[in-house]
One Martini backbone bead per residue (centre of mass of N, CA, C, O) as a GRO file, in nm:
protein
  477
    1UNK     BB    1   0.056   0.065  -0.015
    2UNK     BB    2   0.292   0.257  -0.005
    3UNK     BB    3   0.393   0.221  -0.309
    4UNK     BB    4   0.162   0.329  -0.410
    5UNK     BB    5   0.160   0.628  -0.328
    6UNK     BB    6   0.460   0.681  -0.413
    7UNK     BB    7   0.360   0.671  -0.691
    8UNK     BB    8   0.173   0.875  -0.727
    9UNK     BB    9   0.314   1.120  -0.650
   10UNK     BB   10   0.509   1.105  -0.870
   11UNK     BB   11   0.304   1.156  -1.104
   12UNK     BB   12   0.187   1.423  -0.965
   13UNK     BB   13   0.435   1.567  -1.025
   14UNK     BB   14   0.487   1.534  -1.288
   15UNK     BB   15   0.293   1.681  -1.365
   16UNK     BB   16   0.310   1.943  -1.274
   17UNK     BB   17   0.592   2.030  -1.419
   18UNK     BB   18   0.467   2.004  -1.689
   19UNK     BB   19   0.312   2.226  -1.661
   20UNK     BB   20   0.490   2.437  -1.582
   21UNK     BB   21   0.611   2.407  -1.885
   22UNK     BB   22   0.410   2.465  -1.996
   23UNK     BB   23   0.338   2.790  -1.923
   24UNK     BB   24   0.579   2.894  -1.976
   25UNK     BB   25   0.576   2.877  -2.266
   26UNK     BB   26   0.299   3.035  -2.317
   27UNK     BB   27   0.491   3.288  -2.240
   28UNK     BB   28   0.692   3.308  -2.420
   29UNK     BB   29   0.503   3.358  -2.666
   30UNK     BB   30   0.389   3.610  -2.585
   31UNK     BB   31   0.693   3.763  -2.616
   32UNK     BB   32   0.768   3.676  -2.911
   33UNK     BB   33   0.495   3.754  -2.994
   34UNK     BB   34   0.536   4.066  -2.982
   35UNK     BB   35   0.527   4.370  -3.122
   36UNK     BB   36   0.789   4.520  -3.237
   37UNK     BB   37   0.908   4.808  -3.112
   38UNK     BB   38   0.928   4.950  -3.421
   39UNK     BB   39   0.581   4.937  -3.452
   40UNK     BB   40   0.406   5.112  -3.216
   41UNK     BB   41   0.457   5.386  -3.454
   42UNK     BB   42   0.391   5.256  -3.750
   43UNK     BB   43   0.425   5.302  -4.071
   44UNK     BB   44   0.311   5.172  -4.431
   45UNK     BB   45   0.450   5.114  -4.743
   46UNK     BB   46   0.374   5.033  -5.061
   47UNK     BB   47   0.551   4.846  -5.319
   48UNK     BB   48   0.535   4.867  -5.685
   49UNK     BB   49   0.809   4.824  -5.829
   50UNK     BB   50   0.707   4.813  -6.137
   51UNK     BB   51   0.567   5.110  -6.110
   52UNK     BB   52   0.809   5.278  -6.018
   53UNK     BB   53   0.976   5.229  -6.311
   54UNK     BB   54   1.196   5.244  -6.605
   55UNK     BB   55   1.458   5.134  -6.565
   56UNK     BB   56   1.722   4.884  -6.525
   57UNK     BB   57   1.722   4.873  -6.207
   58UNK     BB   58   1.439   4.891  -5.967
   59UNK     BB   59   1.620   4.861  -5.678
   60UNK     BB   60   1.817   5.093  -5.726
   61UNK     BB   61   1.619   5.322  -5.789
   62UNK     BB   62   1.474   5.289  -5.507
   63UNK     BB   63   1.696   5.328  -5.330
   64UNK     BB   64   1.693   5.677  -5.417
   65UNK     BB   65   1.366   5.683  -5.251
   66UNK     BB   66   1.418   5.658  -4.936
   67UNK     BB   67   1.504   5.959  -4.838
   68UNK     BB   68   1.175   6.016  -4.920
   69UNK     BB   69   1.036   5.846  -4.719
   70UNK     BB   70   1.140   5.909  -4.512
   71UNK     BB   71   1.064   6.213  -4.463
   72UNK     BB   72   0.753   6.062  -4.515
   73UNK     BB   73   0.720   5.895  -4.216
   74UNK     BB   74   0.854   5.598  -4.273
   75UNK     BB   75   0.900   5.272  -4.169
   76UNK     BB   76   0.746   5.089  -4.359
   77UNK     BB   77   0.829   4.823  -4.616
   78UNK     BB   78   0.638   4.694  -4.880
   79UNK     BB   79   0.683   4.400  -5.101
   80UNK     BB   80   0.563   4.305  -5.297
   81UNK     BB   81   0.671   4.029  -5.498
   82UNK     BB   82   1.015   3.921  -5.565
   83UNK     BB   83   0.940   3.682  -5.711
   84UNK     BB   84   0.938   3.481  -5.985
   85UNK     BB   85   0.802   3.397  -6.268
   86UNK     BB   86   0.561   3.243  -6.426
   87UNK     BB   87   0.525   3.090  -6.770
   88UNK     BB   88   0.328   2.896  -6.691
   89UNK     BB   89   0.008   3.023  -6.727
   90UNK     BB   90   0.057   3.293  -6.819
   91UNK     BB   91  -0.081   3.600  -6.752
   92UNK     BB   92  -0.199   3.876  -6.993
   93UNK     BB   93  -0.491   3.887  -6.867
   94UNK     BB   94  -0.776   3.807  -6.722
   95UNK     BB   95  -0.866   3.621  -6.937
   96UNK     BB   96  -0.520   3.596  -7.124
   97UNK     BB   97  -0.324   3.379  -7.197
   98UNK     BB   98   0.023   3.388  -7.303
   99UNK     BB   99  -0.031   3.106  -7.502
  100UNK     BB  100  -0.246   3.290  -7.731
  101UNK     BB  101   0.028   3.461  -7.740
  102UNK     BB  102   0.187   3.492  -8.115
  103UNK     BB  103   0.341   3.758  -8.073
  104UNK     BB  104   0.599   3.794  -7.965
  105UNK     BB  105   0.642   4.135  -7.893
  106UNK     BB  106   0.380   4.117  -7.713
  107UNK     BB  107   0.466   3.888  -7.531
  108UNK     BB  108   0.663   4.046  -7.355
  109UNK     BB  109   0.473   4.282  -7.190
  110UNK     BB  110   0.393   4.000  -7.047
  111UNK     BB  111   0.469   3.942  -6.707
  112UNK     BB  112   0.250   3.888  -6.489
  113UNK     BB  113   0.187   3.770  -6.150
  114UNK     BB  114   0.339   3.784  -5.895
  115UNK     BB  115   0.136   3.527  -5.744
  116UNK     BB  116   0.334   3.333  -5.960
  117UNK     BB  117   0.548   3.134  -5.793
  118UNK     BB  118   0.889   2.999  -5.873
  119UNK     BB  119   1.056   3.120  -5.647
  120UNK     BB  120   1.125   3.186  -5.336
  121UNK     BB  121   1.465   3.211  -5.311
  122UNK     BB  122   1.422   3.478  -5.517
  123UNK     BB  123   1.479   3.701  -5.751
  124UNK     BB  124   1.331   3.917  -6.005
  125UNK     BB  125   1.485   4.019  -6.279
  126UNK     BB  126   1.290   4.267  -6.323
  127UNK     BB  127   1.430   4.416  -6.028
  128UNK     BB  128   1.734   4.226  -6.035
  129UNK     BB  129   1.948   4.123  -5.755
  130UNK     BB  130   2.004   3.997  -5.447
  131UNK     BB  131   2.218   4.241  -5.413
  132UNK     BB  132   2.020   4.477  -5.446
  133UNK     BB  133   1.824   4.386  -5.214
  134UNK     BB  134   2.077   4.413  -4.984
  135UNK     BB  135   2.117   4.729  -5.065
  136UNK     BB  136   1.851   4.814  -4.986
  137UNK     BB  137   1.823   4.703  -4.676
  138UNK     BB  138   2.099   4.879  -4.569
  139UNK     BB  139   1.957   5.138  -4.654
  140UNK     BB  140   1.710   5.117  -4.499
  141UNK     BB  141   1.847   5.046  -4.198
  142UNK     BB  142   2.003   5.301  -4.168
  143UNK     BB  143   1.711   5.494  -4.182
  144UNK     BB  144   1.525   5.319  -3.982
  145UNK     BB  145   1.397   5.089  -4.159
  146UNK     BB  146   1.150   4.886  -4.269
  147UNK     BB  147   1.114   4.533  -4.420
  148UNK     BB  148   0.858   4.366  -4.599
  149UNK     BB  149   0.699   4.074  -4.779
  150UNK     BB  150   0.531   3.896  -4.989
  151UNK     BB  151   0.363   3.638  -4.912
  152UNK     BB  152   0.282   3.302  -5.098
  153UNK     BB  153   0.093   3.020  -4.950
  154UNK     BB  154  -0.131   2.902  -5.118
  155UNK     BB  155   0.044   2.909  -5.396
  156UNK     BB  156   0.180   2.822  -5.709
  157UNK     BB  157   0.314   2.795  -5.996
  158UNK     BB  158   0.414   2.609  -6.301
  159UNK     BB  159   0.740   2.624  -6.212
  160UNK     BB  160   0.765   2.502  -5.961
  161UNK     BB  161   0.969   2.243  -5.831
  162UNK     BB  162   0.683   2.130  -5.658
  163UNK     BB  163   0.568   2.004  -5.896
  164UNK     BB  164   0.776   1.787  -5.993
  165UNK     BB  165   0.891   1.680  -5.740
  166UNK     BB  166   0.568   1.757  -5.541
  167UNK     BB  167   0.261   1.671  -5.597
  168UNK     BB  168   0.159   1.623  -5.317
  169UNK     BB  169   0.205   1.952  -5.251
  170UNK     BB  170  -0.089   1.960  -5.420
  171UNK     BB  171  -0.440   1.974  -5.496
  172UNK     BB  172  -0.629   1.677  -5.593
  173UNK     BB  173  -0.772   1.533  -5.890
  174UNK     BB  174  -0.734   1.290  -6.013
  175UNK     BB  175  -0.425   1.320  -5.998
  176UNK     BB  176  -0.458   1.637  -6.026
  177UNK     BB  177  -0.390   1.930  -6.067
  178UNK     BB  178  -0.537   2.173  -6.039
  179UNK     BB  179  -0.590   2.491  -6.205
  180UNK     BB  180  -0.745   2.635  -5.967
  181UNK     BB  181  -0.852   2.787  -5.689
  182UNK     BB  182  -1.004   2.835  -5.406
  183UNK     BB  183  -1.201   3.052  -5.220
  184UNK     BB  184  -1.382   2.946  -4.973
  185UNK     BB  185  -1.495   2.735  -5.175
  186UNK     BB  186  -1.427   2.933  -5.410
  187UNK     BB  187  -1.385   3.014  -5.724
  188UNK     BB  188  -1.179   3.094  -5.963
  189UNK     BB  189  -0.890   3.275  -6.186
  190UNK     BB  190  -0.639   3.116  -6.101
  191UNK     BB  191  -0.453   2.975  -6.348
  192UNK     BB  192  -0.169   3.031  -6.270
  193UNK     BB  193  -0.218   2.887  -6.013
  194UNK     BB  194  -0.117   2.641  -5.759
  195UNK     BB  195  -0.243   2.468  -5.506
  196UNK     BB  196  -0.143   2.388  -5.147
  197UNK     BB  197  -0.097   2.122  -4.950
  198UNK     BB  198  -0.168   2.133  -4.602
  199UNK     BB  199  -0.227   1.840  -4.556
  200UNK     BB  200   0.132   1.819  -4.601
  201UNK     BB  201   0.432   1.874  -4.424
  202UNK     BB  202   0.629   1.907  -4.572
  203UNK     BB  203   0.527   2.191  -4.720
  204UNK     BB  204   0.565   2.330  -4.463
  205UNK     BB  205   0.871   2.273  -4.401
  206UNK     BB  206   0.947   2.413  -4.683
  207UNK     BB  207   0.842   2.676  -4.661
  208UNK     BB  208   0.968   2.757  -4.336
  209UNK     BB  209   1.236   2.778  -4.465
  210UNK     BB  210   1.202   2.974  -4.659
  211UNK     BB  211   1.153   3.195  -4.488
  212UNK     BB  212   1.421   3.147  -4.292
  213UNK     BB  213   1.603   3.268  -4.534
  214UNK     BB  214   1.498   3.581  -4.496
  215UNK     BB  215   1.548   3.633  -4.257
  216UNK     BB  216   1.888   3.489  -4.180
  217UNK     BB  217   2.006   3.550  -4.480
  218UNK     BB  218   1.860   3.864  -4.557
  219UNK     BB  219   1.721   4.049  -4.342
  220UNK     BB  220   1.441   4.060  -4.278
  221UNK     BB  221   1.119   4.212  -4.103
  222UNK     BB  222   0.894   4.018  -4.265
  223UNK     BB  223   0.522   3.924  -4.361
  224UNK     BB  224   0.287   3.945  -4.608
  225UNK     BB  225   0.025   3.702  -4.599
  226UNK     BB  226  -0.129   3.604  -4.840
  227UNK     BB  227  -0.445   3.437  -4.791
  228UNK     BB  228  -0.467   3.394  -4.486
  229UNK     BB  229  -0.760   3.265  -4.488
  230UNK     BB  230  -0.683   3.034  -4.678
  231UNK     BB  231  -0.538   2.905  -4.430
  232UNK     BB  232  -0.452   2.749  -4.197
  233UNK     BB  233  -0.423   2.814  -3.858
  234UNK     BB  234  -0.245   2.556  -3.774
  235UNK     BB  235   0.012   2.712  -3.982
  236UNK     BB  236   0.026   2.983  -3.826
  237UNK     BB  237   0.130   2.836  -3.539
  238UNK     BB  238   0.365   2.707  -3.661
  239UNK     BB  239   0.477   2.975  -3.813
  240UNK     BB  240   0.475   3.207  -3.555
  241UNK     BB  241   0.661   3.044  -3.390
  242UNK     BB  242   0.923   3.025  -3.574
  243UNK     BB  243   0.970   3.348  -3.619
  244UNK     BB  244   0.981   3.442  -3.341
  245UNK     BB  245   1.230   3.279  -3.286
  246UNK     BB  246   1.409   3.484  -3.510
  247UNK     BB  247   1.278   3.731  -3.424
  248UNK     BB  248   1.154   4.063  -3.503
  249UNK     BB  249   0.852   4.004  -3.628
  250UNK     BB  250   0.632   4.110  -3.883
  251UNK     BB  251   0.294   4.021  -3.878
  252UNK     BB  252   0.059   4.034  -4.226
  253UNK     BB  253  -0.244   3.984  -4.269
  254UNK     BB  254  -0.497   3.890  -4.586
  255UNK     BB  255  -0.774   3.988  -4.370
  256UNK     BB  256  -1.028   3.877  -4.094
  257UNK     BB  257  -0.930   3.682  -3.853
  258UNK     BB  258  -0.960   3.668  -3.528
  259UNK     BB  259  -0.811   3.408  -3.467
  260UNK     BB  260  -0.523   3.510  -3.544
  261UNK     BB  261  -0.492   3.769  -3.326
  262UNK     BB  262  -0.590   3.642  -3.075
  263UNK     BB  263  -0.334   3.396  -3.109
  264UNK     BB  264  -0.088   3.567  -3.211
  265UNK     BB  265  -0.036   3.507  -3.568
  266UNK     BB  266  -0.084   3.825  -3.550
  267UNK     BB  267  -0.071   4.176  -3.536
  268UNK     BB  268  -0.196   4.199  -3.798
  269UNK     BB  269  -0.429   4.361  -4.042
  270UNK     BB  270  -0.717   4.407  -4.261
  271UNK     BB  271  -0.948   4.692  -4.271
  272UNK     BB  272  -1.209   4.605  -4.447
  273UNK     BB  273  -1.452   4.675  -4.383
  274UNK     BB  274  -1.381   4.993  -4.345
  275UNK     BB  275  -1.329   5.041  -4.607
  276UNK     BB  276  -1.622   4.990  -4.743
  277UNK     BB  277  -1.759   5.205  -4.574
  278UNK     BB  278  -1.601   5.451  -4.701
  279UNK     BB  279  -1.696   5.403  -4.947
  280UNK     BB  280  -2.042   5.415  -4.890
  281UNK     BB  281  -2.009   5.707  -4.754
  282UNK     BB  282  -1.884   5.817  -5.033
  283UNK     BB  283  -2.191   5.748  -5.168
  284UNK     BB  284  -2.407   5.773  -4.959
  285UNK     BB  285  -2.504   5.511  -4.830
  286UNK     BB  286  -2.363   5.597  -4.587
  287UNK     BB  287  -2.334   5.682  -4.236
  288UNK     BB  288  -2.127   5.826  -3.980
  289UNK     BB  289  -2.229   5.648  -3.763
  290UNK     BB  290  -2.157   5.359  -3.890
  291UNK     BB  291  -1.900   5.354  -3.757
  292UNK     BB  292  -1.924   5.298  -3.448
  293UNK     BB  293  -2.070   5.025  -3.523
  294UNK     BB  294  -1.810   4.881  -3.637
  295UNK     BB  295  -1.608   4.928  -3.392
  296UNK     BB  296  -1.835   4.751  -3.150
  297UNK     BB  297  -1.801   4.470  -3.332
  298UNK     BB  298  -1.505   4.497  -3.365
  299UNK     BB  299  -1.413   4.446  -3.053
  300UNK     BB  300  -1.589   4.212  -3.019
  301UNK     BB  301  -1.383   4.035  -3.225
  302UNK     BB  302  -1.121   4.181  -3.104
  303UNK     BB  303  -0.862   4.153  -2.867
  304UNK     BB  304  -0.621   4.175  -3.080
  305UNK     BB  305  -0.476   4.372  -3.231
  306UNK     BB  306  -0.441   4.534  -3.590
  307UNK     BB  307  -0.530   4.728  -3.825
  308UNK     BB  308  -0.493   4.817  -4.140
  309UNK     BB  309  -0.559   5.132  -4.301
  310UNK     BB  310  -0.718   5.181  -4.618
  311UNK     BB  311  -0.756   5.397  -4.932
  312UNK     BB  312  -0.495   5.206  -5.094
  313UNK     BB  313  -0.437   4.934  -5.324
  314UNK     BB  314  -0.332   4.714  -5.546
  315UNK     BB  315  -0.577   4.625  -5.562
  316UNK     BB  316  -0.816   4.862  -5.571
  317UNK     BB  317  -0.688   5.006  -5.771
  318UNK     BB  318  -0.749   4.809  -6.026
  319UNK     BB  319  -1.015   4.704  -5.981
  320UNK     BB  320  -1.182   4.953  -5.848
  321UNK     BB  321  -1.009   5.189  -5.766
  322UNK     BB  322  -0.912   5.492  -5.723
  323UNK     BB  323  -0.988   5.739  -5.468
  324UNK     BB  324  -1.144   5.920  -5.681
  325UNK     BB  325  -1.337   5.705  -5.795
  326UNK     BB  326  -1.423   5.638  -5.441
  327UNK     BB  327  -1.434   5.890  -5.316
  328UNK     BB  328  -1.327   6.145  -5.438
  329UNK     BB  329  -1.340   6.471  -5.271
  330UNK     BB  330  -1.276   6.250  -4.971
  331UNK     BB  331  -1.025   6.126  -4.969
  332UNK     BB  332  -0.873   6.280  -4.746
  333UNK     BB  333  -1.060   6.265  -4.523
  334UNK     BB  334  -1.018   5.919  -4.502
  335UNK     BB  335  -0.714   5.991  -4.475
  336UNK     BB  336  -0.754   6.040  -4.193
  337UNK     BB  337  -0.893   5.818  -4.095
  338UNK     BB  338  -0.691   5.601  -4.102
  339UNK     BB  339  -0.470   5.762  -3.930
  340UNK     BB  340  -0.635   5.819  -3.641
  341UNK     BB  341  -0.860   5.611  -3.531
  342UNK     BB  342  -0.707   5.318  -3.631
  343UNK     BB  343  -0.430   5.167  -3.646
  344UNK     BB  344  -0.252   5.117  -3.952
  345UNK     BB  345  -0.122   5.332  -4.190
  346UNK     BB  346  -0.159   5.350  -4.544
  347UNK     BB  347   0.006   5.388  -4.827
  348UNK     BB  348   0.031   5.388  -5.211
  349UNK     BB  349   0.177   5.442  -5.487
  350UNK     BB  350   0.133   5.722  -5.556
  351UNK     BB  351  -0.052   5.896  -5.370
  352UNK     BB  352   0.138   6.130  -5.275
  353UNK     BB  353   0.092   6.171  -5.644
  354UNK     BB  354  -0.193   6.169  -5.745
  355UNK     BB  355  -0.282   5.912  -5.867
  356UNK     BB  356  -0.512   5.877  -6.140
  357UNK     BB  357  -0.459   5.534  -6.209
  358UNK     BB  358  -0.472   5.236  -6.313
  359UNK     BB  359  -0.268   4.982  -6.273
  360UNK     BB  360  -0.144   4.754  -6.382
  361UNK     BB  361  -0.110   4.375  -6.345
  362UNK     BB  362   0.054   4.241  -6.633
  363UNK     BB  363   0.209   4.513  -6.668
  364UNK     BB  364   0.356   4.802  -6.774
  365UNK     BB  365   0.265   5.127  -6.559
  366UNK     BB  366   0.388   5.400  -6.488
  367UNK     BB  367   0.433   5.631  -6.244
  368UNK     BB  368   0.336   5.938  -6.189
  369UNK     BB  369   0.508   6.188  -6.001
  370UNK     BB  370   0.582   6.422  -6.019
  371UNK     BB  371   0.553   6.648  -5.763
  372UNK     BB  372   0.435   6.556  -5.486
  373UNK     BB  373   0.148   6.683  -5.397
  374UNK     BB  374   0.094   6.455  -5.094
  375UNK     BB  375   0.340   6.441  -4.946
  376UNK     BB  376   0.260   6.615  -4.683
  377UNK     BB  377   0.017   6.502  -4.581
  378UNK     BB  378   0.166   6.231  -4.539
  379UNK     BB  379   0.359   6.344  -4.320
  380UNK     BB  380   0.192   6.481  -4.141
  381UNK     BB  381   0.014   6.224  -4.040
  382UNK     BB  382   0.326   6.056  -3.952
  383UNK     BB  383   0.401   6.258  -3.763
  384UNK     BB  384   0.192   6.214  -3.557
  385UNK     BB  385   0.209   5.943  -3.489
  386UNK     BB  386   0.484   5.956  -3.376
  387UNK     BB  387   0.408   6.142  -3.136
  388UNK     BB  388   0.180   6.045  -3.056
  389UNK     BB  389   0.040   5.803  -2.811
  390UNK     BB  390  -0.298   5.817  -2.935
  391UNK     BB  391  -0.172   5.660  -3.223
  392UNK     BB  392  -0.096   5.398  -3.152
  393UNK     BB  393  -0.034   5.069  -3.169
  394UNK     BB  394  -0.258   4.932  -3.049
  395UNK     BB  395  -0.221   4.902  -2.705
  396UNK     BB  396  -0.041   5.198  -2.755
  397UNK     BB  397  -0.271   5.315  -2.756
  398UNK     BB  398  -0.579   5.507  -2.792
  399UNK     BB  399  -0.877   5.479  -2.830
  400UNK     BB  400  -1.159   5.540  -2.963
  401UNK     BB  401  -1.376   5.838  -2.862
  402UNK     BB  402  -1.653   5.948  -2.917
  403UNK     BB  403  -1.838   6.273  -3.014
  404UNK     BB  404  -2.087   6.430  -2.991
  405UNK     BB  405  -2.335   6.555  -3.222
  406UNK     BB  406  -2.579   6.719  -3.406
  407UNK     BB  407  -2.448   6.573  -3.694
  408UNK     BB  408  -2.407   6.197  -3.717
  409UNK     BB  409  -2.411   6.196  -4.041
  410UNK     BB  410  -2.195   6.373  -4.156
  411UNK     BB  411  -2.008   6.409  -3.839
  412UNK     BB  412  -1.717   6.284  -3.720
  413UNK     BB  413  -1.615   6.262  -3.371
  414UNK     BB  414  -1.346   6.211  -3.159
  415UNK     BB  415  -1.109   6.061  -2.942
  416UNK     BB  416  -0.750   6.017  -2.792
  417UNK     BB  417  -0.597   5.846  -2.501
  418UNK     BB  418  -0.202   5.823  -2.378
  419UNK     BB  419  -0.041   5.936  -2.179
  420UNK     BB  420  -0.150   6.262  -2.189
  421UNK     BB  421  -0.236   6.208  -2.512
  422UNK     BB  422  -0.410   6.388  -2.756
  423UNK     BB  423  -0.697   6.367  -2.983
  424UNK     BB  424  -0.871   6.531  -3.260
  425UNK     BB  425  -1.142   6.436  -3.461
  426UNK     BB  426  -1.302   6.640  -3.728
  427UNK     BB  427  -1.532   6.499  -3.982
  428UNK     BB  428  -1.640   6.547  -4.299
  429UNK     BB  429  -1.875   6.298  -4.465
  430UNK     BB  430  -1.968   6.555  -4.713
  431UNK     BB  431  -2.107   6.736  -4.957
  432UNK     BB  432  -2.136   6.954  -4.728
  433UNK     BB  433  -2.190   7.186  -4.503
  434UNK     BB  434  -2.153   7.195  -4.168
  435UNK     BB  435  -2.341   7.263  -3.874
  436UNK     BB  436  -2.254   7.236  -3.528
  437UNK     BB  437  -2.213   7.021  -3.237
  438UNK     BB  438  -2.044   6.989  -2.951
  439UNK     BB  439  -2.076   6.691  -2.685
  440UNK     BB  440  -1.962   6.798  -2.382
  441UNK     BB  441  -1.597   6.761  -2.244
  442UNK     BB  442  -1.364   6.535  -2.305
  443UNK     BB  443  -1.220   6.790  -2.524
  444UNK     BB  444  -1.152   7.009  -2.338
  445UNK     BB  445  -0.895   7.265  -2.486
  446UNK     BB  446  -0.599   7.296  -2.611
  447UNK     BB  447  -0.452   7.308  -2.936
  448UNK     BB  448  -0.330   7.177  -3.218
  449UNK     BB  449  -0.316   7.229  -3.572
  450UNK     BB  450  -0.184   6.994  -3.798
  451UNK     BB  451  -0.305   7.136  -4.071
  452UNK     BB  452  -0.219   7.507  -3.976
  453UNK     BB  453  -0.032   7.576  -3.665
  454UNK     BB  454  -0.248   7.642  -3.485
  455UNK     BB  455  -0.471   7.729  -3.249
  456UNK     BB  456  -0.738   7.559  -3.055
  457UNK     BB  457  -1.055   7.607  -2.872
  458UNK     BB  458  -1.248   7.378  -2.661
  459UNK     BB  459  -1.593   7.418  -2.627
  460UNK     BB  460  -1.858   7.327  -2.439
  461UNK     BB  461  -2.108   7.344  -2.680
  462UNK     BB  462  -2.017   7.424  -2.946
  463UNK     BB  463  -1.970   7.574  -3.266
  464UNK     BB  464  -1.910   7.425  -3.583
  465UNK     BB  465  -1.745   7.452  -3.885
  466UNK     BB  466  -1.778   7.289  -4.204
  467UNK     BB  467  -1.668   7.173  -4.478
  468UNK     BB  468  -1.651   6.978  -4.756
  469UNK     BB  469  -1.434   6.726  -4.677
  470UNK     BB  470  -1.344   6.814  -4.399
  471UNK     BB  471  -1.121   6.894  -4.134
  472UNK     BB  472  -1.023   6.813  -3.804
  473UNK     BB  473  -0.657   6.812  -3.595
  474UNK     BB  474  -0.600   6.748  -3.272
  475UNK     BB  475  -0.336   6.873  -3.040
  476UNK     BB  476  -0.085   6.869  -2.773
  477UNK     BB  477   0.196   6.810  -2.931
   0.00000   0.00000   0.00000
C-alpha cells in the first residue's frame, strides 16, 4: 500500500512539473510574438517595384527613393512579392493566357501576375539581383526603416519546381492538380497558379524553411501573409512559432479572421470591413454614425492585434478604382480617418503623388510622380503617428472614444488619450458645408491645430463649421 501512494505521489508531481513547463511555454509564446519594439507607432508604405519606374535596375532605382520615403515619415516598407514569375499559365490579361499570345514582340510585354511565384529564394530579374535588394534593405536599415515582403502561402505557380519534384504538395482531383484554387471554397479564375496542399507536413515544413532563409540569410524584417485567410489556422501557429522564435518579426495577414490575431498568430491585419464603409459613405450610401457601428462589432470580435487602415492598395486600385474614383472629393477626408481612427496607417505607391490611373496588374505600366503634390499631408499625418502617443498601434495606442455632435449623420468626431497624450478629430464626410454642436467635456481643452500650425480652443457644446469633405486634426504634442 506505502508503494501504491508513492508511486502516485511521484506521477502527481510529474505531472505538476509538466504542467509548470506548459505554462512557461506559454508565457514565452505569448512574449516573443510581442508587437516588435520598432512598430509600436509605424506607419507602412506598399511598394508595386514593377510601377515604379522605367529603371533598367527597379531595385538600385528604388534605393535612391529611400530617403524621400524617410523624409515623408515612412517606417515600414511592404514590397509586392519580389519571387521570379512563372511562364507556365501566365496570364497576359485577366481573362487571356500568355500561351493564346502568338506575336512574339507583344508577348515580351506580358510579365504576369506577381502571385505566381516559381521559386520563394529567388528575386525576379525584372527587379534586379539578390545584391541589389540586400543592398536596398542595408540601405534601408541604415535610415532607420524596416522592410517586409509578400509572401504567397496558398498557391505556387507552374514553374516551381515542388510542381514536377513534389506534386503531392498541392490539391489535385482525380491524381491531377486542379487548374484554379478555390478561395473560401469559392472558385477563383487564378489559372496561373497551382493550390497547396497543406493537409501535407513535408510542403509546409518546406514552405518555412524558405521564410527564415529570408530571414536569417537575406535580413528581411517580417512578412505580409497573401490569403492568409484561406490557409489553415493551425499552419499559422506553428509558422509564428518558427518565426518569432527568429527575431522581432512583422506579421501581416491578408484577411480579417479574429481568430489569427487573438491567437496571436499576426500582429495586424487588413482593416477590409472599415474600408468598404468608407467607400459606402463616400457615395452616400451610408452615414458618418455608422463607423461607431463598426467599431463596436470591431471591439467585439477582435481582442487583440489591430488593422492596417487603408483609402487604396494594389487590389483596389487596379480592380476597384483609384481613390478619386472611389472615394472623389473625399479621399482625403478618409486619408485623415485611416490615419487617426485605429490601426496602422497605409500609404499605396503613387499616393503621395495624386496618382489618378489604375495600374496594370500583368504588364508595366509607370506612376507619374510629378512633384508628389501629396508627399506633405502624408508626412504631416505620419508624423503626428510618430509624436502622439494616443495615436500608436495596438495596445500602445489609445482607443478611440466618439464625441457627440447634433449632426451625427454627416460628422464624426472623436478622441484618443494615451499617457497624457490627446488627439481630436473632427471629420466631415459629406460633400455639404455643415454647421454643428460638439457635445459634452471630453475634448474641451487648447490643441495644435496639425495641418494649419495655429491653435484652436475646444469649449464645451461649442458650434462649429466645416466645409464639405474638410476635417479638423487637433493635438496636445
Amino acid at each position: 500500500m506505502k508503494r501504491i501512494n508513492l508511486f502516485y505521489i511521484f506521477i502527481i508531481a510529474l505531472l505538476l512539473v509538466v504542467s509548470s513547463c506548459q505554462l512557461g511555454a506559454s508565457k514565452e509564446k505569448h512574449i516573443t510574438g510581442a508587437l516588435p519594439s520598432w512598430a509600436k507607432n509605424a506607419t507602412i508604405y506598399e511598394v508595386n517595384l514593377r510601377q515604379y519606374s522605367d529603371a533598367k535596375n527597379l531595385l538600385q532605382n528604388f534605393t535612391n527613393q529611400l530617403p524621400r520615403l524617410k523624409d515623408m515619415n515612412v517606417d515600414i516598407l511592404w514590397f509586392m512579392p519580389m519571387s521570379p514569375i512563372s511562364m507556365t499559365n501566365r496570364k497576359a490579361t485577366p481573362e487571356i493566357m500568355i500561351e493564346e499570345v502568338t506575336d512574339p514582340e507583344e508577348k515580351k510585354k506580358y510579365l504576369g501576375s506577381p502571385y505566381s511565384v516559381s521559386d520563394y529564394r529567388a528575386i525576379n530579374p525584372e527587379f534586379g539581383t539578390m545584391e541589389d535588394f540586400k543592398n536596398m534593405l542595408a540601405k534601408a536599415h541604415e535610415l532607420g526603416m524596416y522592410v517586409i515582403i509578400d509572401w504567397v502561402p496558398n498557391h505556387t505557380g507552374w514553374d516551381h519546381a515542388w510542381i514536377k519534384d513534389h506534386p503531392d504538395w498541392y490539391t489535385q482531383v482525380d491524381g491531377k492538380i486542379i487548374k484554379s484554387p478555390t478561395l473560401k471554397g469559392n472558385p477563383t479564375d487564378w489559372y496561373d497558379v497551382a493550390e497547396l496542399n497543406f493537409d501535407n507536413y513535408d510542403m509546409r515544413n518546406a514552405m518555412m524553411g524558405d521564410m527564415l532563409y529570408w530571414v536569417n540569410e537575406v535580413g528581411i524584417d517580417g512578412f505580409r501573409m497573401d490569403v492568409a485567410h484561406d490557409v489553415p489556422s493551425d499552419f499559422w501557429k506553428t509558422c509564428s512559432d518558427t518565426l518569432f522564435a527568429a527575431g522581432e518579426i512583422l506579421m501581416l495577414a491578408e484577411g480579417q479572421e479574429p481568430d489569427q490575431l487573438n491567437n496571436e498568430y499576426f500582429h495586424c491585419d487588413y482593416g477590409w470591413d472599415i474600408h468598404h464603409l468608407m467607400n459606402d459613405i463616400a457615395k452616400g450610401e451610408k452615414k458618418a454614425y455608422a463607423l461607431e457601428e463598426w467599431l463596436g462589432k470591431d471591439r467585439a470580435r477582435f481582442k487583440k492585434g489591430f488593422h492596417m487602415m487603408f483609402t487604396s492598395n494594389h487590389d483596389e486600385n487596379t480592380w476597384a478604382g483609384t481613390v478619386f474614383d472611389r472615394m472623389g472629393a473625399g479621399h482625403r477626408a478618409f486619408a485623415v480617418l485611416a490615419g487617426t481612427f485605429d490601426g496602422m496607417p497605409l500609404c499605396y505607391s503613387g499616393q503621395e503623388a495624386a496618382n489618378i490611373k489604375r495600374l496594370e496588374f500583368f504588364e508595366k505600366d509607370v506612376i507619374k510622380w510629378g512633384d508628389y503634390p501629396y508627399a506633405h499631408f502624408y508626412t504631416t499625418l505620419f508624423d503626428l503617428k510618430h509624436k502622439n502617443k494616443a495615436l500608436w498601434n495596438g495596445f500602445h495606442g489609445g482607443q478611440p472614444i466618439k464625441i457627440d455632435t447634433s449632426n451625427d449623420k454627416a460628422i464624426f468626431a472623436y478622441i484618443r488619450i494615451k499617457d497624457g497624450d490627446s488627439m481630436v478629430a473632427i471629420i466631415n464626410l459629406s460633400d455639404k458645408n455643415q454647421v454643428f454642436n460638439l457635445k459634452g467635456d471630453s475634448f474641451v481643452g487648447t490643441y495644435k491645430n496639425v495641418f494649419d500650425g495655429g491653435e484652436m480652443t475646444l469649449e464645451k457644446d461649442m458650434q462649429l463649421t466645416i466645409k464639405a469633405w474638410n476635417y479638423l486634426v487637433l493635438s496636445n504634442k
